[in-house]
C-alpha positions, 0 to 999 in steps of 0.5 A: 321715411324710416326703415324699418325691418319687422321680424328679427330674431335676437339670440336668445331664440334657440335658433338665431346666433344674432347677439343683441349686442351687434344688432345696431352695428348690423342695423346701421352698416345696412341702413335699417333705422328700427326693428322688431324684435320678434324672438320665440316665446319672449321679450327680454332681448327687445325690452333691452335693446329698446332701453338701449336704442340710439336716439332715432332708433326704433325698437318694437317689442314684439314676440313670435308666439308658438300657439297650439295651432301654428305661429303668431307674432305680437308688437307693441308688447309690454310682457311675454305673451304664453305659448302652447295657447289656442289661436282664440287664446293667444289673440285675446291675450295680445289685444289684452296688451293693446298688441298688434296681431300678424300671421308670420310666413302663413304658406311657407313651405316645410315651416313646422309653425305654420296654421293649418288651412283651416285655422288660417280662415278663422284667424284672419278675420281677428287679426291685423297684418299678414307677412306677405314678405319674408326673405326666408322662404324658398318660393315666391308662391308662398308669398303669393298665397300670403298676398292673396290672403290678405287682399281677400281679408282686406289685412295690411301687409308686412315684410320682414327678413326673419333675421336669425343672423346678422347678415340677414337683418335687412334682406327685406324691410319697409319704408313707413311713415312715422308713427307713435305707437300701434294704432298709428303704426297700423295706420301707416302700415296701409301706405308702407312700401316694402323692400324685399330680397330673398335670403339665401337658403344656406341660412336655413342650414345655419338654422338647423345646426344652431338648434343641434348645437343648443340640443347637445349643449343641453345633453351634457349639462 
C-alpha cells in the first residue's frame, strides 16, 4: 500500500527550511510514496510540486489554516483557504471546495495554535480526521488525548511528521489503500495503519531560529 506522509511543510511556511525543490529526493531516500503538503495559510508550494510529481507520486494539496480560535488543516483544496476566520467559517470555507477537514496536534503541549478545549468539543462534531499522531510533539499523552477524542467522535485518525526539514519527512506516516480523490481517501483512511516515530526535540530549536531569522530579515528590508 502506498505510503503516505499527511502533514509536511514546504519552505514557503515561515518556519519550514524544506525546499520544495528537494522534497521528492527526501521523499524517495525515505520510502514515502505521496505527501500533503500542509503549508501555513497557503497552497502554492503544493500545486507546484503536485504539477511536478513523478508518475505514482501523490501530492495532496492541503493548507494548515490559522483560525481565529487555533489551527485546521485542509486537503483536497484547489485555492487557499483565508485565515483569521472563526472555526464556523474556516469549515464552511473547506466544505465550499469538497475539502477534508482534520484538527492537527489538538493537545500538543506548548502549540501556540491549538483550539481551546471548548472550541475543541464544538469542532469535532463538523469535522473529518484527528491527528492522533504527530512526530513533533514531545509527550505521548498528547497523542493519547487526541486518540481518545477521536474514538469519542467516532473521527478517522491521522498521523503525520509535521515536516519542517527534510530529515523529518517520513518520521510518521500511513499505509492507505488506493484512493482517487477525498471521499475515497477518507474511505480509506478507516483501514490506514500508521507508522510513527517521534522527532527529535532539536527540530523544534530549528524551528524557532527559522522564524528569528525570517523576523530580522524582514527588519532590515
Amino acid at each position: 500500500m502506498p505510503r503516505l506522509d499527511l502533514h509536511v511543510h514546504s519552505s514557503l511556511s515561515p518556519d519550514s527550511i524544506a525546499s520544495p525543490d528537494k522534497i521528492f529526493r527526501r521523499c524517495a531516500r525515505a520510502g514515502i510514496d505521496g505527501v500533503a503538503i500542509t503549508d501555513h495559510n497557503a497552497v502554492s508550494a503544493a500545486l507546484r510540486l503536485r504539477a511536478q510529481a513523478p508518475a505514482g507520486f501523490a501530492v495532496i494539496i492541503g493548507e494548515e489554516v490559522d483560525t481565529a480560535e487555533g489551527e485546521l488543516i485542509a486537503y483536497f483544496l484547489s485555492e487557499p483557504v483565508a485565515p483569521g476566520k472563526s472555526l464556523e467559517e474556516t469549515v464552511a470555507a473547506i466544505r465550499a471546495q469538497g475539502g477534508v477537514i482534520s484538527v492537527p496536534h489538538p493537545f500538543g503541549s506548548f502549540r501556540r495554535g491549538r483550539p481551546s478545549a471548548q472550541a475543541l468539543e464544538r469542532l469535532l462534531p463538523e469535522i473529518d480526521m484527528v491527528e492522533t499522531f504527530n512526530a513533533r510533539n514531545l509527550f505521548d499523552s498528547d497523542d493519547a488525548k487526541a486518540l481518545a477524542a477521536a474514538k469519542r467522535h467516532g473521527k478517522v485518525c491521522a498521523a503525520g511528521s509535521d515536516a519542517h526539514t527534510l530529515w523529518e519527512i517520513g518520521r510518521a506516516y500511513v499505509e492507505i489503500p488506493a484512493f482517487n480523490g477525498p471521499a475515497e481517501f477518507l474511505a480509506a483512511m478507516r483501514s490506514a495503519v500508521a507508522h510513527t516515530r517521534r522527532t527529535p526535540i532539536i527540530a523544534h530549536g530549528i524551528t524557532a531560529c527559522v522564524k528569528i531569522a525570517g523576523r530580522l530579515r524582514c527588519l532590515v528590508e
